[in-house]
C-alpha positions in Angstrom: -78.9 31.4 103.8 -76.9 28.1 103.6 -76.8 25.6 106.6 -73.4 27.0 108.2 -74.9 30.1 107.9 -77.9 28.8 110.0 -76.0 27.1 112.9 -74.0 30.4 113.0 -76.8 32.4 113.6 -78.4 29.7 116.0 -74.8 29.3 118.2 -75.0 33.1 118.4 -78.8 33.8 119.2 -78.2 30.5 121.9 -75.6 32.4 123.4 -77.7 36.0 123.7 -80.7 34.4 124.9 -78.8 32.9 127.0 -77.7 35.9 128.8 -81.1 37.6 128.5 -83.7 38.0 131.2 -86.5 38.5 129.6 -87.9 37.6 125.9 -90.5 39.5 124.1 -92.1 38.2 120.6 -94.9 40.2 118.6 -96.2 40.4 115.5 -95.2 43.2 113.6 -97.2 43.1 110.4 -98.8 46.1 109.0 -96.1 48.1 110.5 -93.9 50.7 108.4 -90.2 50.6 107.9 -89.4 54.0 109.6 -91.8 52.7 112.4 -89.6 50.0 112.8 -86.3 51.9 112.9 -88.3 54.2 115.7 -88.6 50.8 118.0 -84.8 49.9 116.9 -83.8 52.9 118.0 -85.5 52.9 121.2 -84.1 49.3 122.0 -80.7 50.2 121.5 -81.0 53.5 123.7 -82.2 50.9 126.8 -79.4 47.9 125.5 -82.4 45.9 124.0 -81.9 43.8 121.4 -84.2 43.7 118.5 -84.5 41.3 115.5 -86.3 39.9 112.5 -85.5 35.9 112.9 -87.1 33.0 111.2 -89.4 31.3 113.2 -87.7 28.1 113.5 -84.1 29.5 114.2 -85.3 31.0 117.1 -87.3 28.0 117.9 -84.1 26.1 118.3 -81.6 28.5 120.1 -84.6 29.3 122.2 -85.6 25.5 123.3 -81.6 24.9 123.5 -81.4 27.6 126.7 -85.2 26.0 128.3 -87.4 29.0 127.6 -90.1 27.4 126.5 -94.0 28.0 125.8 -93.3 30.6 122.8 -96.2 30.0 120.1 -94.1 31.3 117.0 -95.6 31.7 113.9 -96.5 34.3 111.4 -94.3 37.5 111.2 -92.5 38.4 114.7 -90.2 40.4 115.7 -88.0 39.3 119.0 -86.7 41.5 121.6 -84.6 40.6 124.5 -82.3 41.2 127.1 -83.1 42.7 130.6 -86.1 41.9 131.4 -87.7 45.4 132.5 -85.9 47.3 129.6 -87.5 44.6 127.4 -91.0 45.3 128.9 -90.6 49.5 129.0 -89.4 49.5 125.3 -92.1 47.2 124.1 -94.5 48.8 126.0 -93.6 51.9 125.1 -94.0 51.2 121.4 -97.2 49.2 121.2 -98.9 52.4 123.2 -98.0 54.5 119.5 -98.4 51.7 117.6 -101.6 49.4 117.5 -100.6 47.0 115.2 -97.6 45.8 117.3 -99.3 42.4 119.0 
């Protein structure tokens, strides 16, 4: 990924979070592909957005917009947008899936 690539993808994550109520981030190691495209699946049915991003990309689009207090590290997966949708899906799929932190 080359640096305008990066401040792409920061300018367009500061703009969703932006809009987004609430901000979920878990750790999805140890979890299957098809597992994954379950929770994708269920985000998109609810208008949740759901996405691999490096740690310190999200870091910066996420400081830029004041939500603040995230300890990222390790392998996460970030899911945002209306806050109660957020909470139902993630909810939702931890209950089947135990390795979703």
């Amino acid at each position: 990924m080359t640096r305008e690539d990066k401040v792409a993808l920061v300018s367009k994550l500061t703009e969703s979070f932006k809009e987004a109520d609430g901000v979920i981030v878990a750790d999805y190691r140890g979890i299957g592909v098809s597992s994954l495209e379950e929770l994708r699946k269920a985000a998109k049915e609810s208008d949740v957005k759901v996405q691999v991003i490096k740690n310190t990309l999200a870091g910066i689009a996420l400081n830029s917009v004041e939500k603040t207090g995230l300890e990222l590290k390790d392998t996460n997966i970030f899911l945002w947008g209306d806050q109660l949708n957020v909470s139902k899906v993630a909810f939702k799929y931890a209950e089947k899936n135990k390795n979703f932190i």
